[in-house]
MIZA-701648 format. One record per residue (C-alpha): residue in three letters; x, y, z; residue number from 1. Coordinates in Angstrom, 3 decimals, padded with zeros to 6 digits. Layout:
BEGIN
<atom r="ALA" c1="X" c2="Y" c3="Z" k="NUM"/>
...
//
This chain:
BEGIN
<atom r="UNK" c1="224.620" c2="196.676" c3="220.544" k="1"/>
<atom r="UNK" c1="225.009" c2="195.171" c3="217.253" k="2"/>
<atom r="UNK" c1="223.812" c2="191.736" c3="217.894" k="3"/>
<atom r="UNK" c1="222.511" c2="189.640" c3="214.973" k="4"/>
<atom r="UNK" c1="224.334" c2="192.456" c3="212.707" k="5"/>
<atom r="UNK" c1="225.476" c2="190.465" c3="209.795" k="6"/>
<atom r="UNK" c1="228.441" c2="193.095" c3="208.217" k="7"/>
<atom r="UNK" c1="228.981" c2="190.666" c3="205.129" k="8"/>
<atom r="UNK" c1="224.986" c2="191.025" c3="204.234" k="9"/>
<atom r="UNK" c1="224.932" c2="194.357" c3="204.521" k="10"/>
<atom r="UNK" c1="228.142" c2="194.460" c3="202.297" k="11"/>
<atom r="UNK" c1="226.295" c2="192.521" c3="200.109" k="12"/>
<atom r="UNK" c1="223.127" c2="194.668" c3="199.938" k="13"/>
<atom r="UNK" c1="225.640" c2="197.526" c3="198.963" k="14"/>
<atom r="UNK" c1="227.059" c2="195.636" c3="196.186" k="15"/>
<atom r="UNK" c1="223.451" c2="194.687" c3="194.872" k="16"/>
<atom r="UNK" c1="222.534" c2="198.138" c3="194.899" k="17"/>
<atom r="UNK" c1="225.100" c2="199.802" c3="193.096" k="18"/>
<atom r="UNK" c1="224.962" c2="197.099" c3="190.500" k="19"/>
<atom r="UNK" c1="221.517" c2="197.991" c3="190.378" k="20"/>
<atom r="UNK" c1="222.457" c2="201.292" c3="189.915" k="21"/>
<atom r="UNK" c1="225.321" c2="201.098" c3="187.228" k="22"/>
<atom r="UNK" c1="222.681" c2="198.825" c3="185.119" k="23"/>
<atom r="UNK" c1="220.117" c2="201.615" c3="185.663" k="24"/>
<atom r="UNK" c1="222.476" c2="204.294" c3="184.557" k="25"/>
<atom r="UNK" c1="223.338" c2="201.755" c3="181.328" k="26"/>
<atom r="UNK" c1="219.256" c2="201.439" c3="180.143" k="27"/>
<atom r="UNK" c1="218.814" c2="205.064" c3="180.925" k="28"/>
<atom r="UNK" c1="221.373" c2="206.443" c3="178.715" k="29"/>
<atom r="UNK" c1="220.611" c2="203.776" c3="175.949" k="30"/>
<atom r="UNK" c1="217.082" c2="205.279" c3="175.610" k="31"/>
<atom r="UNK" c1="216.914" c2="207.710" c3="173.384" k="32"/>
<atom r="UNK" c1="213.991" c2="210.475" c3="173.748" k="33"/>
<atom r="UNK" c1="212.712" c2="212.634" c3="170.279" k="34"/>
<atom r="UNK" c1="210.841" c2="216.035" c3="170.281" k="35"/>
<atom r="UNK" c1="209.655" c2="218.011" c3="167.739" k="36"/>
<atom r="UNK" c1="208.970" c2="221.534" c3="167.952" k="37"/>
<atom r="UNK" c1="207.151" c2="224.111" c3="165.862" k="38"/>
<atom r="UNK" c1="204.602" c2="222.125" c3="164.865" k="39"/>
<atom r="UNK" c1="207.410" c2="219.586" c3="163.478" k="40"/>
<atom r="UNK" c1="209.840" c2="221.332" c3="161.629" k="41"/>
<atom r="UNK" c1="212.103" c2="220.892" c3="164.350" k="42"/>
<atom r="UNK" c1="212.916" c2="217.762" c3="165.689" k="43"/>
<atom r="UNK" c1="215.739" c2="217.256" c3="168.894" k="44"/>
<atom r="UNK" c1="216.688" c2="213.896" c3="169.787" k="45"/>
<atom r="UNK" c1="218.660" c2="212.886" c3="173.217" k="46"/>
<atom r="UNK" c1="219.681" c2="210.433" c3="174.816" k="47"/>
<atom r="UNK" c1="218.891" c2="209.272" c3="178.599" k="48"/>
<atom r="UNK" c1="221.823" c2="211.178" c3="179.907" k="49"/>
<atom r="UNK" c1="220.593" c2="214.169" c3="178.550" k="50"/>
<atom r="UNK" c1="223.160" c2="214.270" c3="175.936" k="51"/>
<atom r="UNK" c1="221.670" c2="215.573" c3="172.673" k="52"/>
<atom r="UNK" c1="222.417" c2="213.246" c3="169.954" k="53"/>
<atom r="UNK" c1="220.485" c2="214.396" c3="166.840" k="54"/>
<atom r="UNK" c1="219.173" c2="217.805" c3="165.329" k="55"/>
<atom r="UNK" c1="216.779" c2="217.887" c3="161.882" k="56"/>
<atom r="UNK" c1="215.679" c2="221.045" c3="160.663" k="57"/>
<atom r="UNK" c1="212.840" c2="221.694" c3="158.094" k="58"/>
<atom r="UNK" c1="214.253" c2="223.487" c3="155.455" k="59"/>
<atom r="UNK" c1="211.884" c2="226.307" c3="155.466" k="60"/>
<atom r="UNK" c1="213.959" c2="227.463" c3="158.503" k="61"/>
<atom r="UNK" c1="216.891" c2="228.338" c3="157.692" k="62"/>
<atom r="UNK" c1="215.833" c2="231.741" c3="155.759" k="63"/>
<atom r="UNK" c1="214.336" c2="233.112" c3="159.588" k="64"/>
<atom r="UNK" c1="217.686" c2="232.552" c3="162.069" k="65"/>
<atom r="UNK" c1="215.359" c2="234.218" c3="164.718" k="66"/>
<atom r="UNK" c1="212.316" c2="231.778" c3="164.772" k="67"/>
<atom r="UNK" c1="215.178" c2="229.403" c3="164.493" k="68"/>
<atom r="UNK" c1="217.016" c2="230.128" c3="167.434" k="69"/>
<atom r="UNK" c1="213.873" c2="229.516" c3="169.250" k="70"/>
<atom r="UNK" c1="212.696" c2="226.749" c3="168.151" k="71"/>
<atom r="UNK" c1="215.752" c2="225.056" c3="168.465" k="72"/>
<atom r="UNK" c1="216.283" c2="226.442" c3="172.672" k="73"/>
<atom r="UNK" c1="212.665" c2="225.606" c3="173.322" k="74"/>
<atom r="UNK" c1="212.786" c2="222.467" c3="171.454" k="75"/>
<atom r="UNK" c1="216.267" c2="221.053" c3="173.166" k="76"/>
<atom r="UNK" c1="215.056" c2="222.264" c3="176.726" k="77"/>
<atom r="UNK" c1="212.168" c2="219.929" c3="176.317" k="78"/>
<atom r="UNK" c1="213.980" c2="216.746" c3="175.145" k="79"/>
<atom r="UNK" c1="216.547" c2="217.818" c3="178.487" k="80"/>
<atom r="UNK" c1="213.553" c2="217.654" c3="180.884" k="81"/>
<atom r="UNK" c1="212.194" c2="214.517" c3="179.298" k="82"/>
<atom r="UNK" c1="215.333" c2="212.530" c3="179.997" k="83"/>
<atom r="UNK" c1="215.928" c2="214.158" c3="183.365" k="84"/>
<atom r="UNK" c1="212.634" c2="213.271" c3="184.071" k="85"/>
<atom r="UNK" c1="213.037" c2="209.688" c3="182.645" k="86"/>
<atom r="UNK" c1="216.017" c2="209.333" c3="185.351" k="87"/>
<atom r="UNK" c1="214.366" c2="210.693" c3="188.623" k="88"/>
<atom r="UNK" c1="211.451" c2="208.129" c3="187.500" k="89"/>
<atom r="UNK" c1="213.695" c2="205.372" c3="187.616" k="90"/>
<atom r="UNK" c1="215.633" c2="206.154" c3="190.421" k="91"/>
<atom r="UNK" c1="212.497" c2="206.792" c3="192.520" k="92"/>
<atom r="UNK" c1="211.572" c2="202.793" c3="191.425" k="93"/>
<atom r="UNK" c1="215.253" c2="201.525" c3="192.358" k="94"/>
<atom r="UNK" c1="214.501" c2="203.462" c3="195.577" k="95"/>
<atom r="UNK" c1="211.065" c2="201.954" c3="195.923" k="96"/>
<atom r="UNK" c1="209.578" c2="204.715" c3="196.008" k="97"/>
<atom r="UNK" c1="211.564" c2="206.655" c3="198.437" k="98"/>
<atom r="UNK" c1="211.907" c2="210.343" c3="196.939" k="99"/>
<atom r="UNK" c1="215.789" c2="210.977" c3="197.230" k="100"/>
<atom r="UNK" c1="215.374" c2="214.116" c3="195.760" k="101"/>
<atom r="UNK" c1="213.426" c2="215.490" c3="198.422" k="102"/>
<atom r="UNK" c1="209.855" c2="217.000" c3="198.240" k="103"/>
<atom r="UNK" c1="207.050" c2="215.548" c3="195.737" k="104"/>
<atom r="UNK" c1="207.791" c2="213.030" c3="193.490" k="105"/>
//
């Protein structure tokens, strides 16, 4: 049934994939994406994990929490997608173009 089945290739082809993966997951959270919101005076920065890693706030802010508050959801929401993003993107090239996720890429 198996004939011509190599098990130590395929064990190999594992191996090579999740070291493909682990190196993926490596670059991806090394990247670091920036956003700016409100026409600039907001700017979110995060990194490929989707961890946000840097906030700067235009001064002129501070006196209106409200617009604030905003800003600042809106803003970190949009870095968030952009690194999410950024890691279907590269797992759909690992895959080769196979959507894991399901549905359109």
């Amino acid at each position: 049934m198996f004939d011509g089945f190599d098990m130590n290739k395929m064990q190999d082809m594992l191996k090579d994939m999740q070291d493909k993966a682990q190196a993926m997951q490596e670059q991806v959270k090394a990247t670091t994406y920036s956003v700016k919101g409100g026409g600039g005076l907001i700017e979110v920065s995060a990194n490929g994990a989707g961890e946000i890693i840097d906030i700067n706030i235009d001064d002129s802010l501070l006196e209106d929490k409200d617009s604030l508050q905003i800003l600042l959801i809106s803003t970190i929401n949009d870095a968030i997608k952009m690194a999410e993003d950024n890691k279907k993107s590269q797992a759909l090239n690992m895959f080769g173009g196979m959507n894991p996720f399901g549905g359109n890429s």
